[in-house]
Backbone as XML, in Angstrom:
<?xml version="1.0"?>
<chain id="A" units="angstrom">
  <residue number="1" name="UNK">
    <atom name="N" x="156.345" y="20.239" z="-47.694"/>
    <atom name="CA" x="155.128" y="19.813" z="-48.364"/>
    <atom name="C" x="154.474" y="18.711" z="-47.537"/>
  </residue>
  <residue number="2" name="UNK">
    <atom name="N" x="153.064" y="18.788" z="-47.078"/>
    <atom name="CA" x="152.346" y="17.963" z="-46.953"/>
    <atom name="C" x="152.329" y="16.783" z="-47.331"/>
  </residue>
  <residue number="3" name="UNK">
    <atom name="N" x="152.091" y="15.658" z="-46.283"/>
    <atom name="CA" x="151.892" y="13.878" z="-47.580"/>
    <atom name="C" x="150.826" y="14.060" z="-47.845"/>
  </residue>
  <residue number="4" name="UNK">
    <atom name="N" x="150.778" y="13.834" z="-49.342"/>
    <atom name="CA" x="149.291" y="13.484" z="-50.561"/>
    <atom name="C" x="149.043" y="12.224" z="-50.442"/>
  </residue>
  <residue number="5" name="UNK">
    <atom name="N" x="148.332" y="11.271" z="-50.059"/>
    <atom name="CA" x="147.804" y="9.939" z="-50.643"/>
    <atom name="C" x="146.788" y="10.403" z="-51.678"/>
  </residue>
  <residue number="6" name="UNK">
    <atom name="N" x="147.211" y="9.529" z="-52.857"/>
    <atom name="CA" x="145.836" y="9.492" z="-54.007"/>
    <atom name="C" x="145.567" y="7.783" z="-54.207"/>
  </residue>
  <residue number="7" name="UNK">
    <atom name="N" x="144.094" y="7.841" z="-54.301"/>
    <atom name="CA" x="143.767" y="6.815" z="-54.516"/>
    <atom name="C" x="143.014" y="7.136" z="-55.901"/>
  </residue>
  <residue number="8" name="UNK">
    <atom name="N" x="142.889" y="5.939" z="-56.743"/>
    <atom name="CA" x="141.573" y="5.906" z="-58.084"/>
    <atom name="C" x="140.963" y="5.049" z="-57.725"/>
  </residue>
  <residue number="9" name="UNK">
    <atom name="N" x="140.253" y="5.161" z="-58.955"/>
    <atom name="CA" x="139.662" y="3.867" z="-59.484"/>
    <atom name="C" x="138.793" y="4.551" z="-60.637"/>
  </residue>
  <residue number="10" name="UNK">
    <atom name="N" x="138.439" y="3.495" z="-61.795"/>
    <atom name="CA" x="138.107" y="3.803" z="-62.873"/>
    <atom name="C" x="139.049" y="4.114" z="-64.121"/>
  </residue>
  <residue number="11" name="UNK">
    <atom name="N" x="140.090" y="4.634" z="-64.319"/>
    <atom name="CA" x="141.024" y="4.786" z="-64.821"/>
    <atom name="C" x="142.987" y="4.443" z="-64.338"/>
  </residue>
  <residue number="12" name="UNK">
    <atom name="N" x="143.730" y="4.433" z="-65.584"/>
    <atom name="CA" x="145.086" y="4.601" z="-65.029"/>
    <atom name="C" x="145.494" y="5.622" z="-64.584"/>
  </residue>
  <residue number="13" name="UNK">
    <atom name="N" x="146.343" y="5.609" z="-63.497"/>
    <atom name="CA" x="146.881" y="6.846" z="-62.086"/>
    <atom name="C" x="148.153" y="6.951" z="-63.845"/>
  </residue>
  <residue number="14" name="UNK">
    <atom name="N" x="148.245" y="8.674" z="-64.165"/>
    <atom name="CA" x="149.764" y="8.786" z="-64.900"/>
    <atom name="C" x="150.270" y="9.584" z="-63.401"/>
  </residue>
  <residue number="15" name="UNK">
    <atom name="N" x="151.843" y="9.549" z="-64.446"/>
    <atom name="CA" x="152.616" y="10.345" z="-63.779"/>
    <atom name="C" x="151.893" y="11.966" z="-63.818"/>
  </residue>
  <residue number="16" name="UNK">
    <atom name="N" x="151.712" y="12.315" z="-65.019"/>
    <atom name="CA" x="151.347" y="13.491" z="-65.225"/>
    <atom name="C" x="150.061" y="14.218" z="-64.085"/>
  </residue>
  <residue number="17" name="UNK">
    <atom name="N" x="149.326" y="12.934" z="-64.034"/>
    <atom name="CA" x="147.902" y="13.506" z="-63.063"/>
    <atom name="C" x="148.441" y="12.843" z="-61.838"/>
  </residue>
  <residue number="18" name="UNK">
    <atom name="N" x="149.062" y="12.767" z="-61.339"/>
    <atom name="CA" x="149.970" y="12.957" z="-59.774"/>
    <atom name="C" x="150.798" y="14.391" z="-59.948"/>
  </residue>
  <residue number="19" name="UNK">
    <atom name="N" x="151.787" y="14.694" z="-60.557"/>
    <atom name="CA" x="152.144" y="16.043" z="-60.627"/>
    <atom name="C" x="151.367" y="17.091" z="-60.292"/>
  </residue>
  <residue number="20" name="UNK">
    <atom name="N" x="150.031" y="16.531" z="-61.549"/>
    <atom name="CA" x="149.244" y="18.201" z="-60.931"/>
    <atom name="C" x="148.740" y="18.070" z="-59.659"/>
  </residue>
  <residue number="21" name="UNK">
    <atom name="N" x="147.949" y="16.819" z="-59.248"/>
    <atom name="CA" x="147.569" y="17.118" z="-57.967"/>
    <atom name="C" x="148.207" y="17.696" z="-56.487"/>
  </residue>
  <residue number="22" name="UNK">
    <atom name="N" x="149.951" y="17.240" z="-57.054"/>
    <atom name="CA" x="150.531" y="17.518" z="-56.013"/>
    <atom name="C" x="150.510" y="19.059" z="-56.398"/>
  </residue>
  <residue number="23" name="UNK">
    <atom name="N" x="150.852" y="19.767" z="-57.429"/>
    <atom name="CA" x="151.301" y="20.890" z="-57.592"/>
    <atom name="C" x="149.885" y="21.686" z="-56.862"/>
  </residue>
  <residue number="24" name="UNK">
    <atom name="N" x="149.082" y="21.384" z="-57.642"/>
    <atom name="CA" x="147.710" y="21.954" z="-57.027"/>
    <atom name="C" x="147.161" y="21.829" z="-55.513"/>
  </residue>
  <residue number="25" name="UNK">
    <atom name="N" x="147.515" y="20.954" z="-54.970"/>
    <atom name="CA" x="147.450" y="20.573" z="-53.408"/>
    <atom name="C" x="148.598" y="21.136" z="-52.772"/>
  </residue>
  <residue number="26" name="UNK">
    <atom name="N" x="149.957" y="21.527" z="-52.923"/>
    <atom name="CA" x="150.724" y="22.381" z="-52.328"/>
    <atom name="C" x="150.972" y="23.309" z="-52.160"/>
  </residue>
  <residue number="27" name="UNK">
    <atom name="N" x="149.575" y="24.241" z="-52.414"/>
    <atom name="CA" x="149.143" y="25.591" z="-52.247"/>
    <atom name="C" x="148.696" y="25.584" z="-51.119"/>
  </residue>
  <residue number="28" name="UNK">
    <atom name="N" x="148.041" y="24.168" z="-50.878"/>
    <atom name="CA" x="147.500" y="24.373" z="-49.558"/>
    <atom name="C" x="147.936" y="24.909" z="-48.276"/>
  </residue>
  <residue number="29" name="UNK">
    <atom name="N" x="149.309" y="24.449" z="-48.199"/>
    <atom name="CA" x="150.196" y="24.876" z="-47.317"/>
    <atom name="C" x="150.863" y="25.993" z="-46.866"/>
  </residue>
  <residue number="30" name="UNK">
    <atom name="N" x="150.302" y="26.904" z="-47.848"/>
    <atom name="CA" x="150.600" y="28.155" z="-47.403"/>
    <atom name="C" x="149.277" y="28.959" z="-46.575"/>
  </residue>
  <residue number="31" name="UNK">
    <atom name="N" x="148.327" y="28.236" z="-47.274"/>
    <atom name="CA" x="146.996" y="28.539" z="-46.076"/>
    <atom name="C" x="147.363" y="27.930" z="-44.999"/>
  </residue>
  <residue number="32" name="UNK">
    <atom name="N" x="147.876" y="26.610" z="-44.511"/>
    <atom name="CA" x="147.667" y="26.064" z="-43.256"/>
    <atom name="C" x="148.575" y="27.630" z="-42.016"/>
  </residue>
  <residue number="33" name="UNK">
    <atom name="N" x="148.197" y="27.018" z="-41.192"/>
    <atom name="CA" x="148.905" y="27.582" z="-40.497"/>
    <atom name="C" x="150.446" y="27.077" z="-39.920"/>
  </residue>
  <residue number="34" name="UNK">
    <atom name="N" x="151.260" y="27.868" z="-39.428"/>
    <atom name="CA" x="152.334" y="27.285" z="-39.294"/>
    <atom name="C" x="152.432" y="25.532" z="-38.295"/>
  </residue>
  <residue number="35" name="UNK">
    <atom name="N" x="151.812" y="26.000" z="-37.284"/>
    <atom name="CA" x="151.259" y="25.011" z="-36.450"/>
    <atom name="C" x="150.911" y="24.168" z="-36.909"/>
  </residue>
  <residue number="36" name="UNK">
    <atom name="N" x="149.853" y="24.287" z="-37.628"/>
    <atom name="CA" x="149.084" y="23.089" z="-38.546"/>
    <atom name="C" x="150.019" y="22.105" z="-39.380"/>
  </residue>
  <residue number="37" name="UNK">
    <atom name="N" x="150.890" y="22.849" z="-39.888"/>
    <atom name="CA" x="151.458" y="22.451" z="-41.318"/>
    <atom name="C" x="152.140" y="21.038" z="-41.022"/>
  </residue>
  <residue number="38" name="UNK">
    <atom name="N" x="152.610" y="20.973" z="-39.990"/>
    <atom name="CA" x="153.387" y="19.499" z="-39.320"/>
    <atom name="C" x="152.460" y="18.070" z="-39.420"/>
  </residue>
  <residue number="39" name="UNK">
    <atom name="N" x="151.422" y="18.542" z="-38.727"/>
    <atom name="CA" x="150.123" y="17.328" z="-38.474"/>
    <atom name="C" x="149.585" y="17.396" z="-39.556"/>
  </residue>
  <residue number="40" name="UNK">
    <atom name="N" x="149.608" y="17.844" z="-40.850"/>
    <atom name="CA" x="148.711" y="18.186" z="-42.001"/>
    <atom name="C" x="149.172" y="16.624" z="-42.617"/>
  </residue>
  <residue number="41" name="UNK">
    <atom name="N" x="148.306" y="16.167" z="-43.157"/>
    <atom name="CA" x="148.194" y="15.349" z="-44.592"/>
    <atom name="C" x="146.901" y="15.177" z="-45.565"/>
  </residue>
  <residue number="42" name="UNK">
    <atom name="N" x="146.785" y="15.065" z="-46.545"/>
    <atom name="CA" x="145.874" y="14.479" z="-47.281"/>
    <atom name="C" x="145.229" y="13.305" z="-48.313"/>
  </residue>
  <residue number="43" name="UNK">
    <atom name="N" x="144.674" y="13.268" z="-47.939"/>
    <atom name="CA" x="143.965" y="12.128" z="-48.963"/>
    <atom name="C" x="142.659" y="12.663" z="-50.394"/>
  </residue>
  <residue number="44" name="UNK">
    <atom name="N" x="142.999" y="12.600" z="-51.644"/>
    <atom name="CA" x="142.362" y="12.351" z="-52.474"/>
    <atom name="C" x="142.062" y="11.335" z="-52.960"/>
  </residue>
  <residue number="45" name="UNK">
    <atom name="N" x="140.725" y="11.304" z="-53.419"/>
    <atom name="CA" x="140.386" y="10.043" z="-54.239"/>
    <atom name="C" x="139.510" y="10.790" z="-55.937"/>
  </residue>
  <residue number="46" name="UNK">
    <atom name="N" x="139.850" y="9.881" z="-56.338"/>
    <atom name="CA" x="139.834" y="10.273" z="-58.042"/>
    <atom name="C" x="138.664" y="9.270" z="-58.457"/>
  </residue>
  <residue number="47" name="UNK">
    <atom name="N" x="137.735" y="9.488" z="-58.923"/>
    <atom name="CA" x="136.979" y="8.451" z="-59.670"/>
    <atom name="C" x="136.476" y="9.013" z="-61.247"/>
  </residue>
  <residue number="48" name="UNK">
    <atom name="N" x="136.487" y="8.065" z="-62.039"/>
    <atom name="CA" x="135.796" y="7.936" z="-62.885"/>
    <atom name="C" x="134.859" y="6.898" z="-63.742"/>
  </residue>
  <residue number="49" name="UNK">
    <atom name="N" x="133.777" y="7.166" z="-63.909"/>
    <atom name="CA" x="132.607" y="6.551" z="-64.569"/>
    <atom name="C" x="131.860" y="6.385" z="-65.322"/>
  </residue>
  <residue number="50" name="UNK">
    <atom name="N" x="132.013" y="5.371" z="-65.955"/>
    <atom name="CA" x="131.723" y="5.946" z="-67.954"/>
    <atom name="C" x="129.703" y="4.961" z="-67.765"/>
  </residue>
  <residue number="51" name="UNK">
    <atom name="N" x="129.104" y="5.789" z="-68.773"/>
    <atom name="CA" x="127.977" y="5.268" z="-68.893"/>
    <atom name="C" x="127.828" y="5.687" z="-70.215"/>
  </residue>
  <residue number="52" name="UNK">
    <atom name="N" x="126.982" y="5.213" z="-70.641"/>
    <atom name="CA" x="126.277" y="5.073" z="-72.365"/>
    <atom name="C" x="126.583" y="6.028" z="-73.036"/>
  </residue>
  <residue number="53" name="UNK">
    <atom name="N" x="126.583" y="7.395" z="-72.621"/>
    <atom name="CA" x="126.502" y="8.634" z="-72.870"/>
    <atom name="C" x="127.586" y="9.493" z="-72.776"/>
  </residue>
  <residue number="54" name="UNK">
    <atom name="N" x="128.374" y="9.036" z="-71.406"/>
    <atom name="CA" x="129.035" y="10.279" z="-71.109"/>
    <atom name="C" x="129.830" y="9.559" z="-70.029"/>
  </residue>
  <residue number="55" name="UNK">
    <atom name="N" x="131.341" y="10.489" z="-69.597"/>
    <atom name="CA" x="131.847" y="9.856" z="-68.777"/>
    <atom name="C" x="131.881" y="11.252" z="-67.447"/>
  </residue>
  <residue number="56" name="UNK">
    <atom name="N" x="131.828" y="10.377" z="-66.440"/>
    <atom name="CA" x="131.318" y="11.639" z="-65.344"/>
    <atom name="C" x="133.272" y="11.044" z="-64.242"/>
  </residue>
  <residue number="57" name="UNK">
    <atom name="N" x="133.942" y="12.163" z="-63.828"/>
    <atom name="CA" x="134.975" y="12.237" z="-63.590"/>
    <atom name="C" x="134.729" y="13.115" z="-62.130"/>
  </residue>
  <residue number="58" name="UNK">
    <atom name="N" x="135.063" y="12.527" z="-60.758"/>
    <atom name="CA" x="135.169" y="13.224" z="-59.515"/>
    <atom name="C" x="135.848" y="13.258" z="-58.676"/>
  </residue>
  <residue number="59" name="UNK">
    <atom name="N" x="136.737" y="14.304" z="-58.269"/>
    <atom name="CA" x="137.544" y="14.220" z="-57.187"/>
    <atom name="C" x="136.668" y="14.434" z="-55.809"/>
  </residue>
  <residue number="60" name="UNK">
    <atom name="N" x="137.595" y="14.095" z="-54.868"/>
    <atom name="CA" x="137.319" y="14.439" z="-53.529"/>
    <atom name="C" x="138.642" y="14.752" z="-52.720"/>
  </residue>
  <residue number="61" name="UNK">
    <atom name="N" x="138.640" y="15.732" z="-52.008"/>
    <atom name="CA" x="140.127" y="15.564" z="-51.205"/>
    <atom name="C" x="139.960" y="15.958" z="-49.224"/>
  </residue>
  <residue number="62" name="UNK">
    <atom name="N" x="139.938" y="15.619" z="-48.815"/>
    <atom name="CA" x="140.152" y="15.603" z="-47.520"/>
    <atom name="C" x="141.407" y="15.851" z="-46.820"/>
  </residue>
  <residue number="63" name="UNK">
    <atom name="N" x="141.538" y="17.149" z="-45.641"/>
    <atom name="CA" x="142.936" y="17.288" z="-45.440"/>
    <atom name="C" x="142.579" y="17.374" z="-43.651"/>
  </residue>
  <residue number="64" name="UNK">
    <atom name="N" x="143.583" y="16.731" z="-43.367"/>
    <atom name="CA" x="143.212" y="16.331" z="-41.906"/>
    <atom name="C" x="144.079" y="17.320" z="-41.570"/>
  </residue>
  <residue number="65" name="UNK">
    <atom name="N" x="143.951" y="17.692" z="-40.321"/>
    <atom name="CA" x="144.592" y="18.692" z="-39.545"/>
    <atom name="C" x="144.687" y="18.550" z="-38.045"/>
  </residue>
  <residue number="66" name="UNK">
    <atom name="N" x="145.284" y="18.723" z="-37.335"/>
    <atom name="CA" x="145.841" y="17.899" z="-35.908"/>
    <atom name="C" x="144.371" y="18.515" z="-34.780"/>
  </residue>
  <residue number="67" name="UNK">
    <atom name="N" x="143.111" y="19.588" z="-35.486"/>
    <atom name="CA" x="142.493" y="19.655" z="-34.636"/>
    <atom name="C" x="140.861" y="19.663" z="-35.290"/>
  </residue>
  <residue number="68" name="UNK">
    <atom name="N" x="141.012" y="19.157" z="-36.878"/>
    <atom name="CA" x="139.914" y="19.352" z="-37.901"/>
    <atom name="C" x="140.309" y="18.272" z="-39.072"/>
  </residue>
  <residue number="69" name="UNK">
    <atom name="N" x="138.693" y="18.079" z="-39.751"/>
    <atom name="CA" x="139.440" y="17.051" z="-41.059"/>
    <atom name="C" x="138.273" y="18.525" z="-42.026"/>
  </residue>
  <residue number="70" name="UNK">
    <atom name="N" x="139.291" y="18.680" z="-42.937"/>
    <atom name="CA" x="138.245" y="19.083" z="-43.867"/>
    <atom name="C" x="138.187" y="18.536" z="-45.597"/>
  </residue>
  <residue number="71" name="UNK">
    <atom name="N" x="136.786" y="18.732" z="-45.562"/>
    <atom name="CA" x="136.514" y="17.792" z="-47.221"/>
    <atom name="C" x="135.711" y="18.484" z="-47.760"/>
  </residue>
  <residue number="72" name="UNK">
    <atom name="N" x="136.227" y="18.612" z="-49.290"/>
    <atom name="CA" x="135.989" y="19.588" z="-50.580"/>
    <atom name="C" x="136.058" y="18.222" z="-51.989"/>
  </residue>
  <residue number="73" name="UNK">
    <atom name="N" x="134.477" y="17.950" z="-52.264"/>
    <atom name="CA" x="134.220" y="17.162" z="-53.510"/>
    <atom name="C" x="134.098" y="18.377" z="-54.903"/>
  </residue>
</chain>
């Protein structure tokens, strides 16, 4: 498995919403390529933002790769 860094802000990090991300981010790795899979890591960041109305909640994750970074908000 790939290293996950997660970062927040706006809310508390649970255990539970680290699980899924990892579970859900270690799919990735069967896309990488074998090659890839060594130099692979990622970084998510989690935000959330409450206003008058409504609270607006966004990931971002970025996965670097030993010859590409790619990022999916």
């Amino acid at each position: 498995m790939s290293k996950i860094e997660i970062s927040h802000s706006g809310f508390d990090l649970t255990k539970d919403i680290t699980k899924y991300v990892q579970k859900r981010l270690s799919k990735l790795d069967k896309l990488a390529m074998r090659g890839n899979r060594k130099g692979m890591h990622m970084e998510v960041m989690l935000k959330e933002e409450s206003s008058h109305k409504k609270n607006k909640s966004t990931a971002e994750v970025i996965v670097h790769l030993p010859n590409e970074t790619l990022t999916a908000k």
